[in-house]
C-alpha positions as CSV (number, residue, x, y, z in Angstrom):
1,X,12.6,-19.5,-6.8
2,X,16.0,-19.2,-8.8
3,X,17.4,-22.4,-9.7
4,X,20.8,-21.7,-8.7
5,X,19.6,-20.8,-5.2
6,X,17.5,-24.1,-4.5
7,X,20.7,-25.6,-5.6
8,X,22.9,-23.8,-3.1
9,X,20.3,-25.0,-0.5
10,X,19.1,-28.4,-1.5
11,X,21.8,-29.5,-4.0
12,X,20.0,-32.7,-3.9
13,X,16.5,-31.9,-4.9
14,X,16.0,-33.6,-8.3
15,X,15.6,-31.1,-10.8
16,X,14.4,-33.1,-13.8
17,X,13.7,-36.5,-14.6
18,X,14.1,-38.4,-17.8
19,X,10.9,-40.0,-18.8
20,X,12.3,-42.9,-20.8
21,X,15.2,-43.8,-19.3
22,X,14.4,-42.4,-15.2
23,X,17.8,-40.8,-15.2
24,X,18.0,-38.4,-12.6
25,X,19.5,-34.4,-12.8
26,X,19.7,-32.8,-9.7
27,X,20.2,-29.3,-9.1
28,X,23.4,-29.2,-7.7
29,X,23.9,-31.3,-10.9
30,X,22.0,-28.8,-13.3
31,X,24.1,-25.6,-11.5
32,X,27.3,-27.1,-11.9
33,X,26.8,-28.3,-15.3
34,X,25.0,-24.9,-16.4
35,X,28.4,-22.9,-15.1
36,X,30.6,-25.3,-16.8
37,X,28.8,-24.5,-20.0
38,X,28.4,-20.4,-19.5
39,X,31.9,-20.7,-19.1
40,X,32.9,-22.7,-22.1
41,X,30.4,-20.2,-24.1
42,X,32.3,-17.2,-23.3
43,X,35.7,-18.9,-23.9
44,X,34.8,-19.9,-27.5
45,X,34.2,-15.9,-27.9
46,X,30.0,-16.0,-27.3
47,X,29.3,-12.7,-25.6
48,X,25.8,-11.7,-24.0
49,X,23.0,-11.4,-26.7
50,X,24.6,-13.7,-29.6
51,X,22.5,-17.0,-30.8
52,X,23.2,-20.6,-30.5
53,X,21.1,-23.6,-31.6
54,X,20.7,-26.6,-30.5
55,X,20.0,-30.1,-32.8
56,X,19.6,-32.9,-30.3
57,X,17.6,-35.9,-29.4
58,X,16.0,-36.1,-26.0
59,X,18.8,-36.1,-24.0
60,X,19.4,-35.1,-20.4
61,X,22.1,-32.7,-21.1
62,X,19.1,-30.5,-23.0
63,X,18.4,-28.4,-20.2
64,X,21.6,-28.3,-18.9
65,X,22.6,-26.6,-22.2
66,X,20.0,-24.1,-22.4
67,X,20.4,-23.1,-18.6
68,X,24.0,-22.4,-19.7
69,X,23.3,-20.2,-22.6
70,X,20.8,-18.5,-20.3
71,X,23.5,-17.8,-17.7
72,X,26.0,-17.0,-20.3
73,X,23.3,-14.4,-21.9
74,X,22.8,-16.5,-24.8
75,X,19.5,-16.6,-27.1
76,X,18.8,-19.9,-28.2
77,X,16.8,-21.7,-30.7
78,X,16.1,-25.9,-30.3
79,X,16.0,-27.6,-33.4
80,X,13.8,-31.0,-34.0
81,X,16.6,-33.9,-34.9
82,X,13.9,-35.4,-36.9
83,X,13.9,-32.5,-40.0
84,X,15.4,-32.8,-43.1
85,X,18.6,-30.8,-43.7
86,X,16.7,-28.5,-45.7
87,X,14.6,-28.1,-43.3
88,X,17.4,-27.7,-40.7
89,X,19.2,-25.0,-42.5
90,X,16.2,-22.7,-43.0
């Protein structure tokens, strides 16, 4: 099922859970989040099929991120924190 549907019927149902903290995403959380982002996306000028990348530590906004650039028809490409810049900009 779509994620944005289960979270126009069970806003509530947890969506994700972070391992090492137990912080807790819903999807209601996750839908809002996600069209927050698609929006900002489009008003710095991304359009459908254009790249963004992502260098980030576990964090709970990860997902909410790439569900954004999904909505927003955004590619996108995660990037391990943990490289070298050299190794970054490759």
């Amino acid at each position: 099922m779509h994620p944005g549907l289960i979270a126009e019927q069970q806003p509530d149902k947890i969506a994700y859970t972070m391992a090492e903290t137990g912080q807790i995403v819903t999807h209601g959380e996750l839908e809002a989040t996600a069209n927050q982002g698609a929006q900002l996306f489009r008003s710095l000028g991304l359009k459908r099929g254009d790249h963004i990348a992502l260098l980030l530590e576990n964090h709970p906004r990860f997902f909410q991120i790439c569900w954004a650039a999904q909505r927003a028809g955004l590619y996108y490409t995660a990037i391990s924190y943990r490289l070298q810049q050299a190794e970054v900009e490759y």
